[in-house]
mmJSON file of the N, C-alpha and C atoms, coordinates in Angstrom:
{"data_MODEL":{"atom_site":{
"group_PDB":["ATOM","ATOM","ATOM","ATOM","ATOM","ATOM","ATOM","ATOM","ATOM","ATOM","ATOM","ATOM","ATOM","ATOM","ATOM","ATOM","ATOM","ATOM","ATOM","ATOM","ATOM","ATOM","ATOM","ATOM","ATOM","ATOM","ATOM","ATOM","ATOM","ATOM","ATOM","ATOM","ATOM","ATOM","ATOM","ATOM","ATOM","ATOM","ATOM","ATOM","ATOM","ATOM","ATOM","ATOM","ATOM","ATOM","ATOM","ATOM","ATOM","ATOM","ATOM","ATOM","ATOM","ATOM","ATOM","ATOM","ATOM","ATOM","ATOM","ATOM","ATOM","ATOM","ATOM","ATOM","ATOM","ATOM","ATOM","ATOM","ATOM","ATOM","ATOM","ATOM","ATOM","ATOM","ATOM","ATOM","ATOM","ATOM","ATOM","ATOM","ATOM","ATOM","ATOM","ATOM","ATOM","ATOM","ATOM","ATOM","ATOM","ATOM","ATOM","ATOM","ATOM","ATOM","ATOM","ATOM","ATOM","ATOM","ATOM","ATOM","ATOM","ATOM","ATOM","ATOM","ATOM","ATOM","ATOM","ATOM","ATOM","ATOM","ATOM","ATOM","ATOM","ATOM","ATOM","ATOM","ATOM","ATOM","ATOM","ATOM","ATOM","ATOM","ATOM","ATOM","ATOM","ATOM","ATOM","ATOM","ATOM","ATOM","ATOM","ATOM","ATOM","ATOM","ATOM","ATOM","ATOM","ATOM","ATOM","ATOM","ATOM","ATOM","ATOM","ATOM","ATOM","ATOM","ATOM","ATOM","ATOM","ATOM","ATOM","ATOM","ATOM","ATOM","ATOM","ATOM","ATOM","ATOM","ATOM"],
"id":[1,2,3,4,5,6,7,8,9,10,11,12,13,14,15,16,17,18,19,20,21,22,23,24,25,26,27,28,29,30,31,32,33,34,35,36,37,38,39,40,41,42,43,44,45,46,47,48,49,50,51,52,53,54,55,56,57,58,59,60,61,62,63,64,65,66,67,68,69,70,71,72,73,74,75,76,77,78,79,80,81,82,83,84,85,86,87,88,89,90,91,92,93,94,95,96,97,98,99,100,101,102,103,104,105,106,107,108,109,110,111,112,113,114,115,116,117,118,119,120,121,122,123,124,125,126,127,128,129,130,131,132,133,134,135,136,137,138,139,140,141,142,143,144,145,146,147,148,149,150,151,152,153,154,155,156,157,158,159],
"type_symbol":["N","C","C","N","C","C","N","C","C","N","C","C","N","C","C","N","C","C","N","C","C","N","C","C","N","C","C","N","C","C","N","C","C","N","C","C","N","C","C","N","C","C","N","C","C","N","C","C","N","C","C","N","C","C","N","C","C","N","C","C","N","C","C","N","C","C","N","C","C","N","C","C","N","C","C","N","C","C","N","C","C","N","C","C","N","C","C","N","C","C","N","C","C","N","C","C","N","C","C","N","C","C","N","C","C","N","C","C","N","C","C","N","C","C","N","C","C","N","C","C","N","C","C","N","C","C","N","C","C","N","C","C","N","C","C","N","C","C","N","C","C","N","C","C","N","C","C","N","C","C","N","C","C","N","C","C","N","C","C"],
"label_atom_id":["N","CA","C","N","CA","C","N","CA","C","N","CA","C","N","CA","C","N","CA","C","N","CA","C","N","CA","C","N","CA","C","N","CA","C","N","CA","C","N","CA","C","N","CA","C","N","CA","C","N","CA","C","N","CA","C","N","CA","C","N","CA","C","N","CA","C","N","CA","C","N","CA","C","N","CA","C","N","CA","C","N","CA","C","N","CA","C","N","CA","C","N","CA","C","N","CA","C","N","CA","C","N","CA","C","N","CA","C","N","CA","C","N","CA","C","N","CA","C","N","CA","C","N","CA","C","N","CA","C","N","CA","C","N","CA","C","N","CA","C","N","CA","C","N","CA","C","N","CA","C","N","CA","C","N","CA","C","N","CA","C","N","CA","C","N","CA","C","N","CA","C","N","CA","C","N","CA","C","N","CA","C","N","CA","C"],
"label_alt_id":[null,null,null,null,null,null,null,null,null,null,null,null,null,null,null,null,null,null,null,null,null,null,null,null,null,null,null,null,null,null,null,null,null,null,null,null,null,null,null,null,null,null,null,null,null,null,null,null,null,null,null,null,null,null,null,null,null,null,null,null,null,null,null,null,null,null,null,null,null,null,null,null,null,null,null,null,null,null,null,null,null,null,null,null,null,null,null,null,null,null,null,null,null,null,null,null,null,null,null,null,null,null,null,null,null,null,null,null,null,null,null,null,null,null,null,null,null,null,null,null,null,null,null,null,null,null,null,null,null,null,null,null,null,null,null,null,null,null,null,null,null,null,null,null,null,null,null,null,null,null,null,null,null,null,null,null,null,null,null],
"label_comp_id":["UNK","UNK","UNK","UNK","UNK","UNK","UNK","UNK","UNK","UNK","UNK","UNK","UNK","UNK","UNK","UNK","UNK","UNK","UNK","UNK","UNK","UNK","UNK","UNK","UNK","UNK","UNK","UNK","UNK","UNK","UNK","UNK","UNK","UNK","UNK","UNK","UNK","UNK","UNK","UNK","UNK","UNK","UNK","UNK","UNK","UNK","UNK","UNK","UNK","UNK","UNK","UNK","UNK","UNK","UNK","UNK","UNK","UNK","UNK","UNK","UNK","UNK","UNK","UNK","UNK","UNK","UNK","UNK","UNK","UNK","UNK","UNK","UNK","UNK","UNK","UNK","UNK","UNK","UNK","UNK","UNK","UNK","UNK","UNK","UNK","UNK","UNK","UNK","UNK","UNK","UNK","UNK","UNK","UNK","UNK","UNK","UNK","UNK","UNK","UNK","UNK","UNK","UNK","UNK","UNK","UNK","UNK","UNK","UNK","UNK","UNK","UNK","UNK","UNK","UNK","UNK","UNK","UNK","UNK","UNK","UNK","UNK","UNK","UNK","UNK","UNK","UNK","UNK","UNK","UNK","UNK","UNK","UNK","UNK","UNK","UNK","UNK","UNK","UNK","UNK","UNK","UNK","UNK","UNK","UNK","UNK","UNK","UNK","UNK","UNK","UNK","UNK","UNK","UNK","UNK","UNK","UNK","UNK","UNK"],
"label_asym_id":["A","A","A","A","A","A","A","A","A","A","A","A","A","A","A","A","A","A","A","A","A","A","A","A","A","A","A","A","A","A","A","A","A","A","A","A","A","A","A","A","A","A","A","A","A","A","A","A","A","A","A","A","A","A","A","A","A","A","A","A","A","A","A","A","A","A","A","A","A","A","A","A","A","A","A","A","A","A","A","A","A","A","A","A","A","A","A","A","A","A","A","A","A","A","A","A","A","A","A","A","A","A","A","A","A","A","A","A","A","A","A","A","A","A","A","A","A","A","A","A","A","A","A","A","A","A","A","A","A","A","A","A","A","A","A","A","A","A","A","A","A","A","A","A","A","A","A","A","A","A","A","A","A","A","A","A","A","A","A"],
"label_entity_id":["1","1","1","1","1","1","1","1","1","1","1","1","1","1","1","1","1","1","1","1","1","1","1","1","1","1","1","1","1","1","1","1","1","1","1","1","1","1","1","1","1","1","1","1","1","1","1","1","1","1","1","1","1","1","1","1","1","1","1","1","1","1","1","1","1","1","1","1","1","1","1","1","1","1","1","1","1","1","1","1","1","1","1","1","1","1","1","1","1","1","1","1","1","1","1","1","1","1","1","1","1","1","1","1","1","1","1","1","1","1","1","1","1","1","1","1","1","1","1","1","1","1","1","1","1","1","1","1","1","1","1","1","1","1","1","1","1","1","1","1","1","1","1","1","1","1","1","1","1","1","1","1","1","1","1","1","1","1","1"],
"label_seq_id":[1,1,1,2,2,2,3,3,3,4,4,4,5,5,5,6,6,6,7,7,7,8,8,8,9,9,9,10,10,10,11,11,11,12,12,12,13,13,13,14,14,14,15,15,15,16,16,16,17,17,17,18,18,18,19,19,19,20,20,20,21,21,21,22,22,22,23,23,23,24,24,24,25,25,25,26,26,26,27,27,27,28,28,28,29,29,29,30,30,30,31,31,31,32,32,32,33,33,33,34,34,34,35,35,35,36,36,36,37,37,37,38,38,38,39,39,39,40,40,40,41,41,41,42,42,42,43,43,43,44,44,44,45,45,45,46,46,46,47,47,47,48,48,48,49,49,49,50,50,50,51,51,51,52,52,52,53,53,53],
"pdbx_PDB_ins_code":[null,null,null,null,null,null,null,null,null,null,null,null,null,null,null,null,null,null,null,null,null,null,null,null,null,null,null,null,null,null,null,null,null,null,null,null,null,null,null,null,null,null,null,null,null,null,null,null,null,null,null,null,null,null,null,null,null,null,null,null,null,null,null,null,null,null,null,null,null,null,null,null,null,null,null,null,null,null,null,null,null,null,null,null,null,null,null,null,null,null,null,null,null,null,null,null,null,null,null,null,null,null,null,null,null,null,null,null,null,null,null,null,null,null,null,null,null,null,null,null,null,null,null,null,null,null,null,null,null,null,null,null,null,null,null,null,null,null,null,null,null,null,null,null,null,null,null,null,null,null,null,null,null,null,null,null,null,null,null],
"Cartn_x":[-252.942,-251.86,-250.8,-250.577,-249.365,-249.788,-251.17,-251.383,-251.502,-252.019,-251.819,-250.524,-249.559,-248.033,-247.466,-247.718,-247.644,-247.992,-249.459,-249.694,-249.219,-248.756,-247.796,-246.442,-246.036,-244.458,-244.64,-245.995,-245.854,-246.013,-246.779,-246.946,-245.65,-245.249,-243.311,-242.744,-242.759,-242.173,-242.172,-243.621,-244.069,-244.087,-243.959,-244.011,-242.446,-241.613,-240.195,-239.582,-240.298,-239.824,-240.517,-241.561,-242.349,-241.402,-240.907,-239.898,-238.899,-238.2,-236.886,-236.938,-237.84,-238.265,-238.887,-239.304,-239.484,-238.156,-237.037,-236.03,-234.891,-235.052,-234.734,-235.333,-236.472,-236.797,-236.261,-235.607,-235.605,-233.95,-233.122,-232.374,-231.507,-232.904,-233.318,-233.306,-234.006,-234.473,-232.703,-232.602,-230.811,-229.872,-229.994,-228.514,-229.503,-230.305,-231.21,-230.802,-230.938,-231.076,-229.419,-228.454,-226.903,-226.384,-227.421,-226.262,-226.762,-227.928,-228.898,-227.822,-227.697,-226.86,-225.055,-224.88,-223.362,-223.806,-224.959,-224.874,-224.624,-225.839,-225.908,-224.584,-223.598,-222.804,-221.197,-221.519,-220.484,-219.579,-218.093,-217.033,-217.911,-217.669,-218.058,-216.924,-216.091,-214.849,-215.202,-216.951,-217.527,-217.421,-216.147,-216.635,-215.795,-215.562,-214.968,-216.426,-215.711,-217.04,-216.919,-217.931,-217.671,-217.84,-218.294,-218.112,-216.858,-216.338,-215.198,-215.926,-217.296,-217.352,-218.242],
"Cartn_y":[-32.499,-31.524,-31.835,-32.906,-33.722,-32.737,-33.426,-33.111,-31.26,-30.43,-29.09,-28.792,-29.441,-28.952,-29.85,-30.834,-31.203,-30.418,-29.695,-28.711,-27.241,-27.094,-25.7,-26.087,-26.95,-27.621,-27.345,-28.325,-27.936,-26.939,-26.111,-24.547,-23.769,-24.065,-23.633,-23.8,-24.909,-25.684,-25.189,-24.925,-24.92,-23.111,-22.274,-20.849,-20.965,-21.219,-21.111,-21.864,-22.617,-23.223,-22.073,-21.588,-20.555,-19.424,-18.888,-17.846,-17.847,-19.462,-19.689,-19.795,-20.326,-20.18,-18.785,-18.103,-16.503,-16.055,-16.144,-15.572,-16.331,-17.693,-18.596,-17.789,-17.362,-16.84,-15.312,-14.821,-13.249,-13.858,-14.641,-14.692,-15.397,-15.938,-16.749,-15.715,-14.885,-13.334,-12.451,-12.322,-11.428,-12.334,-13.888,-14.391,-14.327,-14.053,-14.006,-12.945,-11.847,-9.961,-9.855,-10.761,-10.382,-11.507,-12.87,-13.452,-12.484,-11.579,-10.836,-10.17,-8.908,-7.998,-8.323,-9.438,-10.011,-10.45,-10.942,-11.763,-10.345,-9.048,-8.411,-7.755,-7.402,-6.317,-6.835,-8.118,-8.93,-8.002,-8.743,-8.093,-8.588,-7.715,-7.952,-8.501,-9.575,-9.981,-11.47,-11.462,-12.712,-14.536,-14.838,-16.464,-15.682,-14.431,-14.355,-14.313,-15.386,-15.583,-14.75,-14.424,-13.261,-14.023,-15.523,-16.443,-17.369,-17.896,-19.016,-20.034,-20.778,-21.956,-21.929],
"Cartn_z":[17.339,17.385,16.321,16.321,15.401,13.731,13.347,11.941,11.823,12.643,12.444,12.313,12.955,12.895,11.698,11.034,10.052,8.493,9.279,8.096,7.66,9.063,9.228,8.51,8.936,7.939,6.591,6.407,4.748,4.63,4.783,4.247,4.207,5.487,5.739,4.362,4.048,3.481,1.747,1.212,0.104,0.084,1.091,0.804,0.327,1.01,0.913,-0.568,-0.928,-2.395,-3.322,-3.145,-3.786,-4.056,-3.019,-2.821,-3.514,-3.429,-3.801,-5.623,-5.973,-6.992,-8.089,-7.11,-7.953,-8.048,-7.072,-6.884,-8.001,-8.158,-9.582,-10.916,-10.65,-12.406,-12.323,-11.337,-11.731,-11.82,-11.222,-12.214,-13.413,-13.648,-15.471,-15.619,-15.958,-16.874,-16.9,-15.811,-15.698,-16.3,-16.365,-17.048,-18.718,-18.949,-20.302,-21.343,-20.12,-20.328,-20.687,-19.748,-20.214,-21.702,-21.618,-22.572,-24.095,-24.169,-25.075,-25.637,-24.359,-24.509,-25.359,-24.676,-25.155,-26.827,-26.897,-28.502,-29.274,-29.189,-29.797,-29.992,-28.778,-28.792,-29.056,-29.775,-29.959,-31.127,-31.049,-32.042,-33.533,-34.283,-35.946,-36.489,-36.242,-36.784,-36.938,-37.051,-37.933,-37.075,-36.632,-36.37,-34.675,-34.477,-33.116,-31.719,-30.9,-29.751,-28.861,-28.09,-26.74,-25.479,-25.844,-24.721,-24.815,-23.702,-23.56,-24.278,-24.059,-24.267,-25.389],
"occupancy":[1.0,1.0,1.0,1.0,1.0,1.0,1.0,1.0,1.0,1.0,1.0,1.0,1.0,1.0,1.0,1.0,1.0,1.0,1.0,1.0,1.0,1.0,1.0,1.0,1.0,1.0,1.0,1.0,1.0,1.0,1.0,1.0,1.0,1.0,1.0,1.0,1.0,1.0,1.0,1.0,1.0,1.0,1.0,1.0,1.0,1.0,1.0,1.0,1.0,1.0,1.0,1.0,1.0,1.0,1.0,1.0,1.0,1.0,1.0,1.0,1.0,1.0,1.0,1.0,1.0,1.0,1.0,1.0,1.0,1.0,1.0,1.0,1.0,1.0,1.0,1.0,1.0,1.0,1.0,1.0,1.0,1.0,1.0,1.0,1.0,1.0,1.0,1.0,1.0,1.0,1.0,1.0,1.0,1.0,1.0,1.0,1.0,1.0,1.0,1.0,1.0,1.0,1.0,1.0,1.0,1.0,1.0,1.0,1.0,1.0,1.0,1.0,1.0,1.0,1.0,1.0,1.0,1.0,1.0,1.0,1.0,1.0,1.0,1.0,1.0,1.0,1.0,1.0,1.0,1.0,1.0,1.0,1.0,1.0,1.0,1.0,1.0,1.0,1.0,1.0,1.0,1.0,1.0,1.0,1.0,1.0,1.0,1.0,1.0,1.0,1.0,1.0,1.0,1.0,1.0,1.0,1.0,1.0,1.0],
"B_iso_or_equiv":[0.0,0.0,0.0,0.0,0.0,0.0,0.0,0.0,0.0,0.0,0.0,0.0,0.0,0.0,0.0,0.0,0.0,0.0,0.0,0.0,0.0,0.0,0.0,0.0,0.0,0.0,0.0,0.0,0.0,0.0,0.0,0.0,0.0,0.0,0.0,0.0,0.0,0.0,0.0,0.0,0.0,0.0,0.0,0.0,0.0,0.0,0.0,0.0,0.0,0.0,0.0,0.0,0.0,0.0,0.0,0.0,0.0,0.0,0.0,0.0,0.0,0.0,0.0,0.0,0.0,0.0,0.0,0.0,0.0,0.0,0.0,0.0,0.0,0.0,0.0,0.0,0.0,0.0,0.0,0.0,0.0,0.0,0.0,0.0,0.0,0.0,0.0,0.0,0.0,0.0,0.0,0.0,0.0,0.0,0.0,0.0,0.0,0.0,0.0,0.0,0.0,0.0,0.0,0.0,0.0,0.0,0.0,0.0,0.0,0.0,0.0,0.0,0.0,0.0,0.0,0.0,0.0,0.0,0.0,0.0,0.0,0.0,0.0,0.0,0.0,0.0,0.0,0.0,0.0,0.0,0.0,0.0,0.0,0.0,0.0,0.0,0.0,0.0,0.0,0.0,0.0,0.0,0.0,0.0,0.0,0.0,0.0,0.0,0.0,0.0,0.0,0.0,0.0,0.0,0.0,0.0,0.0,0.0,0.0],
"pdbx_formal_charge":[null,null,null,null,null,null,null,null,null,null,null,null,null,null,null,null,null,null,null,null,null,null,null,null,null,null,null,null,null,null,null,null,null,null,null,null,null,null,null,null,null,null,null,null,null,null,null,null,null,null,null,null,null,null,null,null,null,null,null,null,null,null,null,null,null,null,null,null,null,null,null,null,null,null,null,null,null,null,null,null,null,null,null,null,null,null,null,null,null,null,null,null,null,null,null,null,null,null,null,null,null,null,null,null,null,null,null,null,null,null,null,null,null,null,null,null,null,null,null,null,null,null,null,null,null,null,null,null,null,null,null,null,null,null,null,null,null,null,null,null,null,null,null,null,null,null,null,null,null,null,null,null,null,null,null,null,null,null,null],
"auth_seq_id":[1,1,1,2,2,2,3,3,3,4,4,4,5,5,5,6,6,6,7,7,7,8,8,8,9,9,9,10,10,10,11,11,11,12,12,12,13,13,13,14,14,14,15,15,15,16,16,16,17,17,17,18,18,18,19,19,19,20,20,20,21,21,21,22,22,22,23,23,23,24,24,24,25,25,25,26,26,26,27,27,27,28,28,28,29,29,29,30,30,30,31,31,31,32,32,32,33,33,33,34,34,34,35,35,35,36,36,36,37,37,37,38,38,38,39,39,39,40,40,40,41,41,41,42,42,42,43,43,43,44,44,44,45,45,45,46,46,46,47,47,47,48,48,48,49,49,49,50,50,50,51,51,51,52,52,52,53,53,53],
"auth_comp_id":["UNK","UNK","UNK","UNK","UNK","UNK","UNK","UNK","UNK","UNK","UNK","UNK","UNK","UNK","UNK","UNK","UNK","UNK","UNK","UNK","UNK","UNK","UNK","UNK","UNK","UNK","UNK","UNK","UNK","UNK","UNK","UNK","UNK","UNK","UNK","UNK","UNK","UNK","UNK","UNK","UNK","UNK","UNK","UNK","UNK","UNK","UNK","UNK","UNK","UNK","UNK","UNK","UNK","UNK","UNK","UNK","UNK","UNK","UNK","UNK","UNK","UNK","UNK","UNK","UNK","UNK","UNK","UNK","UNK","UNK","UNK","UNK","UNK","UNK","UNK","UNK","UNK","UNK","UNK","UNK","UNK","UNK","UNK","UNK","UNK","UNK","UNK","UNK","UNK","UNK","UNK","UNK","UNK","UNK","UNK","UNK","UNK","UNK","UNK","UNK","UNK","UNK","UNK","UNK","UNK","UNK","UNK","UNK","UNK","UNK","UNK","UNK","UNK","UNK","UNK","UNK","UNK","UNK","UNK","UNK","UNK","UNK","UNK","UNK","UNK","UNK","UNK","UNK","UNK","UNK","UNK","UNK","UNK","UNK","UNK","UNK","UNK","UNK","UNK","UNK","UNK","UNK","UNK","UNK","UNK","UNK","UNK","UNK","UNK","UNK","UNK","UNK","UNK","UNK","UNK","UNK","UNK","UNK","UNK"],
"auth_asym_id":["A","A","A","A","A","A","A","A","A","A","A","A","A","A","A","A","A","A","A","A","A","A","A","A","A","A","A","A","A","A","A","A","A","A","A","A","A","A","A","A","A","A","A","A","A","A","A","A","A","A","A","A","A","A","A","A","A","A","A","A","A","A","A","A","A","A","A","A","A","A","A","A","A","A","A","A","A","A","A","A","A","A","A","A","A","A","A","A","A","A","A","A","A","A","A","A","A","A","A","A","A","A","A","A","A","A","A","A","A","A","A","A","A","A","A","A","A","A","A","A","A","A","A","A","A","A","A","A","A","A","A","A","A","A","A","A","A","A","A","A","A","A","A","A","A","A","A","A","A","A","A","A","A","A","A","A","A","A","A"],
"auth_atom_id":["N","CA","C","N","CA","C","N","CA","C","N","CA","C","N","CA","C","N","CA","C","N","CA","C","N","CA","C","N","CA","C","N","CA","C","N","CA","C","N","CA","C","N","CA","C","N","CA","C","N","CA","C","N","CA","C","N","CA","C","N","CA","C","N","CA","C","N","CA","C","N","CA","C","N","CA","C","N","CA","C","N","CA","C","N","CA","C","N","CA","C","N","CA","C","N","CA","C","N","CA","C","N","CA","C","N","CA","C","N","CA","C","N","CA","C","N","CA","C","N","CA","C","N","CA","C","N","CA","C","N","CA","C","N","CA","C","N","CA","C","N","CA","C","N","CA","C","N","CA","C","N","CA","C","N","CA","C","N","CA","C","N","CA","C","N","CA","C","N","CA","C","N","CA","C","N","CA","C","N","CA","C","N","CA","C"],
"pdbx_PDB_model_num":[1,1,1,1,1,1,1,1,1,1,1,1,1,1,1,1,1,1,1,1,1,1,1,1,1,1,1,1,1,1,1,1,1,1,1,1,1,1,1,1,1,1,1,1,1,1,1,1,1,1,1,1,1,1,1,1,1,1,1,1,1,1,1,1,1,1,1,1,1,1,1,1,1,1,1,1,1,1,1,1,1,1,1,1,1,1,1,1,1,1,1,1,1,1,1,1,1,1,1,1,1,1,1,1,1,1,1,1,1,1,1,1,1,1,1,1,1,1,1,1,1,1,1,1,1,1,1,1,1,1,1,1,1,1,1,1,1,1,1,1,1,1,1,1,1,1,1,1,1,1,1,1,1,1,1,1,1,1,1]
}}}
């Protein structure tokens, strides 16, 4: 009994990092898609940044 509920944990365990992790790359891709948008649509006043840092 011990090791079936051991193997249910992990699965628990490893769907939910799975999850948490697709939900990590969709938003890699959105902070990707905005810093894109900011480089391109930056001021043309040459060394001026559109980020603080």
């Amino acid at each position: 009994m011990v090791p079936l509920l051991l193997v249910l944990l992990l699965a628990l365990i490893l769907f939910g990092a799975g999850f948490a992790v697709k939900i990590l790359w969709w938003v890699a891709i959105a902070v990707l898609v905005l810093w894109i948008i900011g480089f391109v649509a930056r001021p043309k006043g040459g060394s001026v940044r559109w980020y603080r840092w």
